[in-house]
FIBALUM-97089 format. One record per residue (C-alpha): x, y, z; residue number from 1. Coordinates in pm, 1 decimal. Layout:
<torvexs>
X  Y  Z  NUM
...
</torvexs>
This chain:
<torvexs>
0.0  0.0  0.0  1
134.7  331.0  -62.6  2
48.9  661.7  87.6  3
76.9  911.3  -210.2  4
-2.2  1252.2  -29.0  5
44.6  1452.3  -410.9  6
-221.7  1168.4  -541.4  7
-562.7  1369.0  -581.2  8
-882.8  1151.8  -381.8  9
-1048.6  964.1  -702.7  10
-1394.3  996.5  -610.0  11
-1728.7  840.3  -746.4  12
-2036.0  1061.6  -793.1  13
-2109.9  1265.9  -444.6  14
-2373.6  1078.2  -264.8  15
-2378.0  1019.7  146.0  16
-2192.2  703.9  262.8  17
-2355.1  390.2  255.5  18
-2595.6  220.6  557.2  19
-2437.5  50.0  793.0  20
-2428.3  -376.5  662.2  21
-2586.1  -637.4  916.4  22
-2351.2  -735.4  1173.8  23
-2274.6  -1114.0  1019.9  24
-2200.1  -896.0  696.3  25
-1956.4  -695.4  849.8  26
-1832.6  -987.3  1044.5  27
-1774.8  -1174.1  705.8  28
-1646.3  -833.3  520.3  29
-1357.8  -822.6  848.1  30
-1276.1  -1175.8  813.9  31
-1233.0  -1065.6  404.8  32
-1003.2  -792.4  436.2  33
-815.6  -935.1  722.1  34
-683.2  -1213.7  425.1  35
-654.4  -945.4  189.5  36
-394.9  -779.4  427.7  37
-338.0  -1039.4  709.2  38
18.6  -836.6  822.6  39
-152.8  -460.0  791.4  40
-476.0  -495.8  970.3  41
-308.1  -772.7  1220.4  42
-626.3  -963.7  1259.4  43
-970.5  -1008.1  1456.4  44
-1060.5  -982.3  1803.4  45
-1384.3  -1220.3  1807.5  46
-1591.4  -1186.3  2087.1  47
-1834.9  -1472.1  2101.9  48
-1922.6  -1843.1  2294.2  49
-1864.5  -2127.6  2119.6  50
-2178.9  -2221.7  1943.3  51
-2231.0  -2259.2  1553.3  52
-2231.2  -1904.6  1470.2  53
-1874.2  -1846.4  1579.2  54
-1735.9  -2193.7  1402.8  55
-1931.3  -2064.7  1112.9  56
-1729.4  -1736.4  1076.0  57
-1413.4  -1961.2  1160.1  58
-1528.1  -2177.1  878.2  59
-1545.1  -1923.8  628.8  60
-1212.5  -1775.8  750.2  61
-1016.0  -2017.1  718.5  62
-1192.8  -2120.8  362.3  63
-1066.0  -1753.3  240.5  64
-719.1  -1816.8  339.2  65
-476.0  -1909.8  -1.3  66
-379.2  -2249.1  16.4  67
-77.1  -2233.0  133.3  68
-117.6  -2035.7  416.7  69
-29.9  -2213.4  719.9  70
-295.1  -2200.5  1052.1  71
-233.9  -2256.0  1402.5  72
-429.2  -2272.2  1739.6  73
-212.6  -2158.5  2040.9  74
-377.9  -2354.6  2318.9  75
-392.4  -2147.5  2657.4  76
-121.9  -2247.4  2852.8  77
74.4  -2323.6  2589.4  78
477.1  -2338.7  2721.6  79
735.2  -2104.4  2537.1  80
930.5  -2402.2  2441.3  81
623.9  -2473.0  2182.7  82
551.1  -2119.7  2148.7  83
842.3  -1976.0  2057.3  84
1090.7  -2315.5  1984.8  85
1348.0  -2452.5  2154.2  86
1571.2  -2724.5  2187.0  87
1439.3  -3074.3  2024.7  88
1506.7  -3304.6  2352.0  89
1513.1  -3617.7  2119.4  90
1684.4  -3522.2  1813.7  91
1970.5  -3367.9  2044.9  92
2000.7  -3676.6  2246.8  93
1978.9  -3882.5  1901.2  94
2259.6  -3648.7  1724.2  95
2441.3  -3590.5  2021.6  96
2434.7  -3195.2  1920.6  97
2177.6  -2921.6  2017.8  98
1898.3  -2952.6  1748.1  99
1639.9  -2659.4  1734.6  100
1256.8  -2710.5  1666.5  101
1028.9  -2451.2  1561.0  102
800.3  -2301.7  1736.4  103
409.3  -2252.3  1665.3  104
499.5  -1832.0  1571.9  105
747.6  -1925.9  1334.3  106
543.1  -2234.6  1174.5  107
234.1  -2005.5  1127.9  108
500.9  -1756.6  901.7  109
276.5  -1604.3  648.8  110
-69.3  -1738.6  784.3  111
-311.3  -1672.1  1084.7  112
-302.5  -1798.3  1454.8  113
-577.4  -1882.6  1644.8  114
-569.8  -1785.6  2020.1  115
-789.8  -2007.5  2222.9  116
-986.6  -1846.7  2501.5  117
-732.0  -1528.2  2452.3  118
-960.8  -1349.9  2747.8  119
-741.9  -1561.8  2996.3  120
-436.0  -1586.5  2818.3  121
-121.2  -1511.6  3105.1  122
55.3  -1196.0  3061.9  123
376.9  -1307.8  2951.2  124
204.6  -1531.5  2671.8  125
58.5  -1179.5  2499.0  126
456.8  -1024.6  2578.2  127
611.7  -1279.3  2358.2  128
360.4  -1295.5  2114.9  129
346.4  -932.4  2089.7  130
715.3  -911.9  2060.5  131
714.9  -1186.9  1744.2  132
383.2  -968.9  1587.8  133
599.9  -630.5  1613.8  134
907.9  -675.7  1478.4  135
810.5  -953.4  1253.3  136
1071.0  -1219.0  1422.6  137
1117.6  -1442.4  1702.5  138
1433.0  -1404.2  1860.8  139
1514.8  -1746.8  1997.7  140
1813.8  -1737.8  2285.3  141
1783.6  -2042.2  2544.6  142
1916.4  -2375.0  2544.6  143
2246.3  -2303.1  2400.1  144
2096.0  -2199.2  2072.5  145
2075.9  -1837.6  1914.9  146
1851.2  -1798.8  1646.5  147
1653.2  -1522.1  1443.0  148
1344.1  -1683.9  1269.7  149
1088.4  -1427.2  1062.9  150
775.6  -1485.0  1194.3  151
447.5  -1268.7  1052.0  152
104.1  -1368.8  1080.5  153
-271.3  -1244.2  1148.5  154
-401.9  -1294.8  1477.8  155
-795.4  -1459.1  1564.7  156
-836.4  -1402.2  1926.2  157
-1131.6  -1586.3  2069.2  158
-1262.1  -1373.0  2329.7  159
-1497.0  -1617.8  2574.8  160
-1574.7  -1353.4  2834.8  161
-1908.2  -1368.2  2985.2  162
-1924.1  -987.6  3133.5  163
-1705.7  -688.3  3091.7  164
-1493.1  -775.8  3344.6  165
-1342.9  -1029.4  3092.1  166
-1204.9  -904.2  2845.7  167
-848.0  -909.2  2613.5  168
-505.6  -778.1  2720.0  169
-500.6  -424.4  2576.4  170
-169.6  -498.1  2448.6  171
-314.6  -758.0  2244.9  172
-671.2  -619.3  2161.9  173
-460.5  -280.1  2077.4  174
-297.7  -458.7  1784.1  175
-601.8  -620.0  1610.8  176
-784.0  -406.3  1346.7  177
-1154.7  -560.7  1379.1  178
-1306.6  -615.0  1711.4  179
-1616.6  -844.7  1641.6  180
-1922.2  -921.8  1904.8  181
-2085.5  -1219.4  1762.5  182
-2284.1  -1270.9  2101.2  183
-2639.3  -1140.8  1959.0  184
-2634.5  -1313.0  1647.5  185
-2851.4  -1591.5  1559.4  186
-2814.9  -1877.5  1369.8  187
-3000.7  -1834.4  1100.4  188
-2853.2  -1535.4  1021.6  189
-2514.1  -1680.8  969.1  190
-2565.1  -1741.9  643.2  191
-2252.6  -1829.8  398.4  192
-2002.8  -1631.3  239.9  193
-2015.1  -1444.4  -80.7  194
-1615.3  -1398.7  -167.3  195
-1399.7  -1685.4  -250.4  196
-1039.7  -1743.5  -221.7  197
-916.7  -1620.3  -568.2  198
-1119.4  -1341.9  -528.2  199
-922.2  -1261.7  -250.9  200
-593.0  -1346.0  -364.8  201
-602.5  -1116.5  -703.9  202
-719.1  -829.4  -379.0  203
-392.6  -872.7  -257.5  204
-167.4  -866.0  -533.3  205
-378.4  -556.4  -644.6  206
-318.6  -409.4  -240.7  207
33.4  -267.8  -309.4  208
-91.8  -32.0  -582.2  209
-341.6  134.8  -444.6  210
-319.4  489.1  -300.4  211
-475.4  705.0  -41.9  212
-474.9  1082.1  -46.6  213
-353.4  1251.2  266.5  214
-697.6  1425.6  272.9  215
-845.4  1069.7  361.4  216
-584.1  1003.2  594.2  217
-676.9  1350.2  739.6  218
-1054.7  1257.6  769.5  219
-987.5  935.1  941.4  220
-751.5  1087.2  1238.1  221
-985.6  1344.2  1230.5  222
-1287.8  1113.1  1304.6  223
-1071.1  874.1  1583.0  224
-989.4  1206.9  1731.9  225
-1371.2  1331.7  1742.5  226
-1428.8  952.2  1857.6  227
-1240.2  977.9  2150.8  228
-954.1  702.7  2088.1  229
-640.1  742.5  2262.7  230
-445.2  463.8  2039.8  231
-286.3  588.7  1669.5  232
-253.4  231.5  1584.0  233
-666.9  279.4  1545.3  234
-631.4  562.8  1242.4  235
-325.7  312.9  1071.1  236
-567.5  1.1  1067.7  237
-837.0  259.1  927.6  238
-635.2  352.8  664.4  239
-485.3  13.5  607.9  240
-869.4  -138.6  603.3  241
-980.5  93.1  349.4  242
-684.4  36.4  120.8  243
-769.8  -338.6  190.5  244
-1163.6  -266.2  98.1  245
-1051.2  -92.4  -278.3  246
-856.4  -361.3  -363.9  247
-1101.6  -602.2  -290.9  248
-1340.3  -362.8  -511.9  249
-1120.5  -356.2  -750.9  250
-1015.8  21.2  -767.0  251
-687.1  188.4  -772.0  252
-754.9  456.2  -541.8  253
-926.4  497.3  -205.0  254
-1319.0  590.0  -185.0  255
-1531.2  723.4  14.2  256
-1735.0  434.9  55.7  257
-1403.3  266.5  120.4  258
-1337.9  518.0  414.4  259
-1686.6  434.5  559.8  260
-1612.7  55.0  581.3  261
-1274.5  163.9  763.2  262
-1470.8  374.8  999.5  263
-1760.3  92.8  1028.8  264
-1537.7  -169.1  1125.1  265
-1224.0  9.3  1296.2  266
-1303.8  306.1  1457.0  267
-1665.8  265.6  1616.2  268
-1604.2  -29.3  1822.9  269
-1316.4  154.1  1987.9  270
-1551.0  447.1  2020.0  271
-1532.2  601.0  2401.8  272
-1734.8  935.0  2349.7  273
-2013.7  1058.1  2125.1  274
-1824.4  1337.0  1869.0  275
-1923.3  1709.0  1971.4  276
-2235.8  1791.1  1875.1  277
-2308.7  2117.5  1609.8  278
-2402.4  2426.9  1732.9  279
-2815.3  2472.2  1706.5  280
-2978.2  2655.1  1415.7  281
-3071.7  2949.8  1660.7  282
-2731.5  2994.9  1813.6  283
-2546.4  3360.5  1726.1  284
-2344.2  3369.6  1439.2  285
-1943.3  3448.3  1554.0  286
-1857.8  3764.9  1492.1  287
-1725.8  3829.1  1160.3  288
-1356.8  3794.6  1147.5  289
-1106.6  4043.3  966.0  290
-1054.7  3957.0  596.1  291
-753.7  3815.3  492.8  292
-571.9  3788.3  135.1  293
-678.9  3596.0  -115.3  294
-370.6  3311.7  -67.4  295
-627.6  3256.2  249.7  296
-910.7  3232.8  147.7  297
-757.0  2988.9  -126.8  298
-659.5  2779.8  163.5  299
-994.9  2770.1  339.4  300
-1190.3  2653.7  38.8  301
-902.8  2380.6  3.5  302
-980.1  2261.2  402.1  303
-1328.4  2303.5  382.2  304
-1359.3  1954.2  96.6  305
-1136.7  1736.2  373.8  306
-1381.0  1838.2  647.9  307
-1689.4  1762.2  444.5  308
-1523.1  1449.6  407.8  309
-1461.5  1360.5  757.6  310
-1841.1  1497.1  856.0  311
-1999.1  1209.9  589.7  312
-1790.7  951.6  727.0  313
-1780.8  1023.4  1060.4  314
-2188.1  998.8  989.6  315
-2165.7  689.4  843.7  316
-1908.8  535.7  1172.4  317
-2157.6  685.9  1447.6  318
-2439.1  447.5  1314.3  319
-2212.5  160.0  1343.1  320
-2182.1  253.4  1655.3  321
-2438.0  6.8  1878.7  322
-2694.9  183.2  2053.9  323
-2645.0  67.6  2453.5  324
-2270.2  234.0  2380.3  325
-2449.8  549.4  2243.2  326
-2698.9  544.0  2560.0  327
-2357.3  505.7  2802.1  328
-2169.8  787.8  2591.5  329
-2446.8  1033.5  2609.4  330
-2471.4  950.9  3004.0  331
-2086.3  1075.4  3014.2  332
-1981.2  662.8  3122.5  333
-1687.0  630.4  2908.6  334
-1664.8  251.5  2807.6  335
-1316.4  102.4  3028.2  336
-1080.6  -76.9  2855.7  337
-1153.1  -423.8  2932.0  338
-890.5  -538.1  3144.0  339
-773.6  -896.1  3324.2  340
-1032.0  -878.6  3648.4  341
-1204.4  -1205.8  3658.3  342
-1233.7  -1127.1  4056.6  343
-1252.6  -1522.2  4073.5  344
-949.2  -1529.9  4366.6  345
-708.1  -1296.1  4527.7  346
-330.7  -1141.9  4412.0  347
-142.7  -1401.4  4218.2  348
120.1  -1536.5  4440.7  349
448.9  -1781.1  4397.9  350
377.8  -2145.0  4577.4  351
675.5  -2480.3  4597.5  352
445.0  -2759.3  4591.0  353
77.8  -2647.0  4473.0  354
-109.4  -2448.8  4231.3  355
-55.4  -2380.3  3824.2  356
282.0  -2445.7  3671.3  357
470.8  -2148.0  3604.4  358
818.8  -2239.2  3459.6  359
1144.2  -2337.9  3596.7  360
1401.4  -2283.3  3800.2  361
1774.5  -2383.3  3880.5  362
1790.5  -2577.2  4198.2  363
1769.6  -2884.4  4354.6  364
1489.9  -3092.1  4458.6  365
1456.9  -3031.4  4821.5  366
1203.0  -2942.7  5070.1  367
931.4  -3057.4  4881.1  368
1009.7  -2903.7  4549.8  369
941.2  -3116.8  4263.8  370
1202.1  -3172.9  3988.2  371
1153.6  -3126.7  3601.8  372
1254.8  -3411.0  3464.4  373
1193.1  -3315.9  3087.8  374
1323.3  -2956.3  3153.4  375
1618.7  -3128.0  3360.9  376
1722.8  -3323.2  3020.2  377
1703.0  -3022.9  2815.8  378
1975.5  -2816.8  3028.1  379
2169.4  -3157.7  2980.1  380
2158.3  -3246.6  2619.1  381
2350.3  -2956.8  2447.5  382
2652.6  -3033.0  2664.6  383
2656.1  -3436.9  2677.6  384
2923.3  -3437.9  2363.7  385
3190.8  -3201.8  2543.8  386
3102.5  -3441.0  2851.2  387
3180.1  -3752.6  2665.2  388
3458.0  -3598.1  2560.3  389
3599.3  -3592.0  2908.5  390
3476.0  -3878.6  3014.0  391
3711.9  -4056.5  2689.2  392
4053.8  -3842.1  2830.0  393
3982.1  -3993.0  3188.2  394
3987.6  -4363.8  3040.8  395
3597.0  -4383.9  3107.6  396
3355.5  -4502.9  2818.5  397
2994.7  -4487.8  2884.3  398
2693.3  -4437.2  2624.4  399
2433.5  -4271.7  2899.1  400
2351.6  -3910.1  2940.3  401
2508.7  -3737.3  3245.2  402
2316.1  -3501.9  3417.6  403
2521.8  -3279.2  3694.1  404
2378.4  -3098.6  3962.9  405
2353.2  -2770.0  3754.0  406
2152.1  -2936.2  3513.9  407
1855.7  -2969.7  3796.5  408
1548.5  -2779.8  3729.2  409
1234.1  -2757.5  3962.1  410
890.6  -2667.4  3855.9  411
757.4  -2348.5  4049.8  412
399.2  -2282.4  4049.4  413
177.2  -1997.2  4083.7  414
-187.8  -1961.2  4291.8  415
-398.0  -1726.2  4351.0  416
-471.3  -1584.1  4758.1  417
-788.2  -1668.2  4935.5  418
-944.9  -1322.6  4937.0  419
-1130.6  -1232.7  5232.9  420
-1382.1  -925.7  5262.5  421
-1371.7  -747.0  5605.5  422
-1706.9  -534.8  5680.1  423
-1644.4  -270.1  5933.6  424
-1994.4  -146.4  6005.4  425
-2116.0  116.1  6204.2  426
-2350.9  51.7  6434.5  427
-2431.3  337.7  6646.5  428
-2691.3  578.1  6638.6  429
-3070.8  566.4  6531.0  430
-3037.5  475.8  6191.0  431
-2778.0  187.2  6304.1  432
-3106.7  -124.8  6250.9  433
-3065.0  4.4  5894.3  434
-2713.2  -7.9  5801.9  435
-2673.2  -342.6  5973.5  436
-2979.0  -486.9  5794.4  437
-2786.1  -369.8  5452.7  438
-2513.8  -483.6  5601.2  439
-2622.1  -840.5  5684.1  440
-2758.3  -873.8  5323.3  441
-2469.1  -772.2  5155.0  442
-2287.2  -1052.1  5355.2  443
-2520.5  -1307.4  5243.6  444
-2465.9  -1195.6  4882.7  445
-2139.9  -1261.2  4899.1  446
-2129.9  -1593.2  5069.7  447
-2343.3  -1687.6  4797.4  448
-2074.9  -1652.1  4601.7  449
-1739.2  -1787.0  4760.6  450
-1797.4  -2165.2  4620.5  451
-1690.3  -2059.7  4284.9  452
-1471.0  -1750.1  4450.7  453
-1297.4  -1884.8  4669.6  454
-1349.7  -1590.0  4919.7  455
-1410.1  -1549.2  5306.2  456
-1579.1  -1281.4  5478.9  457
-1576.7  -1151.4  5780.1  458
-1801.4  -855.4  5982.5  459
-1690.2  -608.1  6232.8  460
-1910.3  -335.3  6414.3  461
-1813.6  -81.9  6634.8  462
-2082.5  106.3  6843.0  463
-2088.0  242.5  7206.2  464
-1696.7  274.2  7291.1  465
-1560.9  -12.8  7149.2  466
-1561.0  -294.1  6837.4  467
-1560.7  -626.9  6800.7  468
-1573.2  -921.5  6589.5  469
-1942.8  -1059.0  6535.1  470
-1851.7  -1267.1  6234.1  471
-1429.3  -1459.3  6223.4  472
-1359.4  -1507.7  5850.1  473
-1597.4  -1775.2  5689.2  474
-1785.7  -1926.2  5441.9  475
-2052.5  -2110.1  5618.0  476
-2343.0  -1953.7  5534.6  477
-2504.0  -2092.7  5890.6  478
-2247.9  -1963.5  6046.2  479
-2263.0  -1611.3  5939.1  480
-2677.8  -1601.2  5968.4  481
-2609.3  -1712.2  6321.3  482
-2370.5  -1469.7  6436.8  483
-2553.4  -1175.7  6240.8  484
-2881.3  -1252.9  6442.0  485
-2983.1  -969.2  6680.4  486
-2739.9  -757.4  6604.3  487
-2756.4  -469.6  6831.0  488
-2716.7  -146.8  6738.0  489
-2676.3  236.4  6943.0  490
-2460.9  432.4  7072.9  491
-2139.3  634.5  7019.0  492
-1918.8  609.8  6717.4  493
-1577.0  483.7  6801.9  494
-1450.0  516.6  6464.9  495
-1129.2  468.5  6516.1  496
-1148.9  144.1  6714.8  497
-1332.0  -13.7  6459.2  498
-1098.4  62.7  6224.8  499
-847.0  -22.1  6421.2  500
-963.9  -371.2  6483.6  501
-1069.9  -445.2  6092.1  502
-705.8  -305.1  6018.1  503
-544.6  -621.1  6254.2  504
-796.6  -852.7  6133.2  505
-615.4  -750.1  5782.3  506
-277.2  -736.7  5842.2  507
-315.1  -1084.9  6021.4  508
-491.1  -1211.5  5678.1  509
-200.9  -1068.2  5479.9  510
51.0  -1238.3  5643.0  511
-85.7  -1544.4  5620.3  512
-99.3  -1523.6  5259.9  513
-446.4  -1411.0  5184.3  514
-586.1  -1111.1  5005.9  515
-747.2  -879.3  5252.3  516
-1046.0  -625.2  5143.9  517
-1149.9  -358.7  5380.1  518
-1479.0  -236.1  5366.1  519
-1560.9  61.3  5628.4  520
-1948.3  174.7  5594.2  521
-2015.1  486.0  5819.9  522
-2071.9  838.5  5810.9  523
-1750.4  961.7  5912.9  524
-1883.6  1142.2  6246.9  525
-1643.1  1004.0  6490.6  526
-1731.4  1098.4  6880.9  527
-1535.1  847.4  7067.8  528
-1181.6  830.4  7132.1  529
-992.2  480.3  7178.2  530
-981.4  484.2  7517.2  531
-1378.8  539.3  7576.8  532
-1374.0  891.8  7644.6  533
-1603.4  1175.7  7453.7  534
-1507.1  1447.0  7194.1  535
-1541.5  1480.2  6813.2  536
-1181.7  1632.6  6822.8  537
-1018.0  1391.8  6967.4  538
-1183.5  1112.9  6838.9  539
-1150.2  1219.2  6434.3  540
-792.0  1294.7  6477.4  541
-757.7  947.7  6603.1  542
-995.9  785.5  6320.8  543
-792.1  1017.5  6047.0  544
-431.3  843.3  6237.3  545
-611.6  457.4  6190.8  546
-678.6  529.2  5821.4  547
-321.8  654.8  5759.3  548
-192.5  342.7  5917.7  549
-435.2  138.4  5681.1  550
-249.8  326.2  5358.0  551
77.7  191.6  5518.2  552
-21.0  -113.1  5468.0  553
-113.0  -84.4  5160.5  554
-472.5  -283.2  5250.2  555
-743.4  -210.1  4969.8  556
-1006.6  -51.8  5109.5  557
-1354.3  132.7  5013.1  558
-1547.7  403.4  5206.4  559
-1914.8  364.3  5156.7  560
-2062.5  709.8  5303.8  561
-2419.3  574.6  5459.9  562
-2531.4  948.8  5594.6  563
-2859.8  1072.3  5455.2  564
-2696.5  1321.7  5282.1  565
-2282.0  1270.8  5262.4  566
-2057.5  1505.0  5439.6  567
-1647.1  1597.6  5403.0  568
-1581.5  1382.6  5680.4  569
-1646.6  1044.5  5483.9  570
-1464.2  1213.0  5197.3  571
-1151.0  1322.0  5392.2  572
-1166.7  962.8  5576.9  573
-1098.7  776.7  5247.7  574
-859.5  1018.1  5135.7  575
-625.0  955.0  5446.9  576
-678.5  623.4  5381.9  577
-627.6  537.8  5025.9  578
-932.5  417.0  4987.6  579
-1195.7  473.6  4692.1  580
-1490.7  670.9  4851.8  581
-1854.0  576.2  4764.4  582
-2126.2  780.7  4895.2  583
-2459.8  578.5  4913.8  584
-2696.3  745.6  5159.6  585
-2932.3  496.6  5057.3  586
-2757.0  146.9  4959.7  587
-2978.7  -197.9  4953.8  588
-2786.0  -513.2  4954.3  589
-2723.6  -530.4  4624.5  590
-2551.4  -197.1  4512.4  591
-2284.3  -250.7  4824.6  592
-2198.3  -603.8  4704.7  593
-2130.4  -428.8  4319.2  594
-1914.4  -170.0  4485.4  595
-1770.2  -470.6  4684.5  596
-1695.5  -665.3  4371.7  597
-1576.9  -348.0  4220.2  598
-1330.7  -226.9  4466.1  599
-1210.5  -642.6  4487.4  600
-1133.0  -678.0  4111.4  601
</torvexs>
């Protein structure tokens, strides 16, 4: 594709930019002009459960591909050795020399990968395959071998998540042109596929001739800018995608129904704001501005053609757009990146003996740590000749394979922390039979959940001049009904004993290994000191000191505000405390376990 700024915009008769297609036709026309230019638009993000409408698009994807395009599916926890190659254990035992095999990057050279459930994929994973999809290469130095193998290729990621909170890396979503939802389309609309593969292959030997004014190029920053993305990788695979659509149209030059599929398919699902909205018919005129020479005026009747441009387009991209975004954007929710929070455990954490595999190290296979035998071999084979060698100058002969004590690897594993969610409820004054009914709900919410969370909580109230603990971490569900029976409530607000107590309660948790979460509900009007004795004075002071101690800790925590109407005492309270600050004067059981989720994720 070239970029020929001096090349005038060959346009077809002036008409508005087409209707936006169905979504399975746009789904299909991605899939197209992903094979048209497989290395420009770097693939699809495809966001949808397995069922027969997504193996139907993967059907006709893969159909489309030339021949001899290779295709792989990266499993999920696939190891590097098979992602990015290695050392062939057999073939270097057999030869009695290191002997590299490739990896699935460089074997999918030229073609597509598939990335199985890519919403869980591990960090690292999308590192190294980033890496390989930037600079076109893997870079393979481990095992004794150093090797440079190229390694370009389109990426499918099979998204799987169920709610926003599952989502793709945006490292790896970032680098994919065409983010698909499949979720709300039915079967019988998947219907088949009306380009075929030679179709597709005389598209991309025309791709390399066809041009694209700057003008265009102009109009589609222009409309990611009045979009709201942050990413310029967005307004490349725009301009790539509608080179890509008039060369599967068989035109030499861009169009600007061309520039509406790039906008339809590239820059409205990335969309995070509405654009700004024209001034009303009735609104004042600006006041007239000095005239200039005639070179300026020259140049504002040459701007004013780009900006029509953009305006039809942009038109054309904001009905792509799906409405519940629209409804979100006008409400001034800007749409979050979606991020790894699966909120299905606590902080990821290093174990010896239990939990997922996560590499090797060098060491020896003590205290319970469990050797790699395979691994173990593989730090052995490259130097078994040399060792031979010396065994022959000592007078020794012997055909087996000598493994040393700095060949040992051990397998170290990864789990993630029991997360426990502390309530520290305040239960004094006359609205206190309230709170704690919220309160007790909110618990039961959550225990509802810990089978498949893996999460304990536990409830402390403070009232009169002193807390305690009415509920020890747990997930019986008995257990916690019992102990939140006749719950009283009154009294003074010793604010800082109750956090006080919820802080130990958290620090203990943390050092056993778990993932504490601090939850504080009250209003912030502390009247009792530690030591039992009145004053509001005093007793903030001391409640402000607690929450500072909390931020030492570094203990995530969330204020909910549960006043009638919230005042700067809840507000400052979080702020000493590092501690997101909700204000719900009027929270059921339901909104405080969101915010509980929330603040957990």
């Amino acid at each position: 594709m070239s970029t020929a700024g001096a090349t005038p915009a060959v346009m077809t008769d002036a008409r508005p930019a087409p209707a936006a297609a169905s979504p399975w036709e746009d789904a299909v026309l991605a899939a197209a002009l992903m094979t048209v230019d497989p290395f420009g638009t770097g693939g699809v993000a495809l966001r949808a459960l397995a069922g027969p409408v997504r193996d139907q698009w993967l059907t006709i994807m893969r159909d489309l591909q030339p021949e001899d395009a290779p295709q792989r599916r990266i499993p999920l926890h696939v190891a590097d050795g098979r992602l990015l190659g290695g050392l062939d254990l057999a073939a270097t035992l057999n030869a009695g020399r290191p002997v590299a095999e490739r990896g699935l990057l460089v074997e999918a050279n030229g073609g597509v990968i598939e990335l199985a459930m890519a919403e869980r994929i591990a960090p690292g994973t999308v590192a190294r395959l980033t890496s390989a999809f930037d600079f076109g290469e893997v870079i393979l130095e481990r095992d004794g071998l150093a090797q440079r193998n190229p390694a370009r290729f389109a990426v499918v990621a099979l998204d799987e998540g169920v709610g926003e909170d599952e989502g793709l890396l945006h490292a790896l979503s970032d680098r994919l042109a065409f983010h698909l939802d499949l979720t709300y389309i039915r079967h019988h609309e998947a219907v088949s596929c009306d380009y075929d593969a030679e179709e597709l292959t005389a598209a991309r030997v025309r791709l390399p001739t066809v041009t694209i004014s700057d003008e265009q190029v102009e109009a589609l920053c222009g409309i990611a800018l009045a979009l709201g993305i942050p990413s310029l990788r967005a307004s490349i695979f725009a301009c790539r995608a509608a080179c890509a659509a008039a060369a599967l149209a068989e035109r030499e030059a861009v169009t600007e129904a061309d520039l509406a599929v790039a906008g339809r398919l590239v820059l409205a699902p990335r969309a995070t704001q509405l654009p700004p909205m024209e001034p009303p018919p009735d609104a004042e005129p600006p006041p007239p501005e000095p005239e200039e020479p005639e070179q300026n005026q020259n140049q504002e009747t040459e701007q004013q053609e780009p900006q029509e441009l953009q305006d039809q387009i942009l038109e054309a991209t904001k009905a792509a757009i799906p409405a519940g975004l629209l409804a979100q954007l006008q409400m001034g929710k800007l749409r979050r990146s979606r991020s790894r929070a699966t909120g299905k455990a606590g902080a990821m954490q290093n174990a010896q003996t239990r939990g997922r595999p996560a590499g090797v190290l060098r060491g020896e296979p003590r205290a319970g740590l469990r050797l790699n035998v395979v691994e173990t071999l593989r730090a052995a084979a490259p130097w078994q000749r040399l060792r031979r060698e010396e065994r022959e100058r000592c007078g020794q002969t012997s055909t087996r394979i000598e493994v040393r004590q700095d060949d040992f690897r051990i397998t170290r594993f990864k789990h993630k922390s029991e997360t426990t969610t502390i309530f520290v409820v305040d239960a004094s004054g006359s609205s206190a039979l309230h709170r704690l009914a919220e309160a007790k709900g909110a618990v039961e919410l959550l225990l509802a959940d810990c089978y498949v969370r893996r999460d304990k909580v536990a409830l402390v109230a403070f009232r009169g001049q002193a807390a305690e603990v009415l509920l020890p971490p747990t997930r019986s569900l008995v257990r916690a009904k019992r102990s939140l029976a006749g719950l009283p409530g009154g009294g003074g607000t010793p604010l800082a004993s109750g956090i006080d107590l919820g802080m130990i309660l958290a620090d203990s948790i943390k050092r056993r290994g778990g993932t504490p979460v601090l939850i504080v509900m009250t209003d912030g009007r502390a009247n009792v000191a530690r030591d039992g004795s009145g004053g509001r004075t005093r007793a903030n002071e001391e409640a402000l000191g607690a929450a500072r101690v909390v931020r030492g800790l570094e203990i995530t925590a969330l204020v909910i505000d549960t006043s009638p109407r919230p005042q700067p005492q809840g507000r400052e309270l979080a702020k000493e405390m590092g501690a997101i600050y909700l204000p719900l004067p009027h929270a059921d059981a339901n909104s405080l376990t969101q915010a509980v989720r929330a603040t957990a994720n």
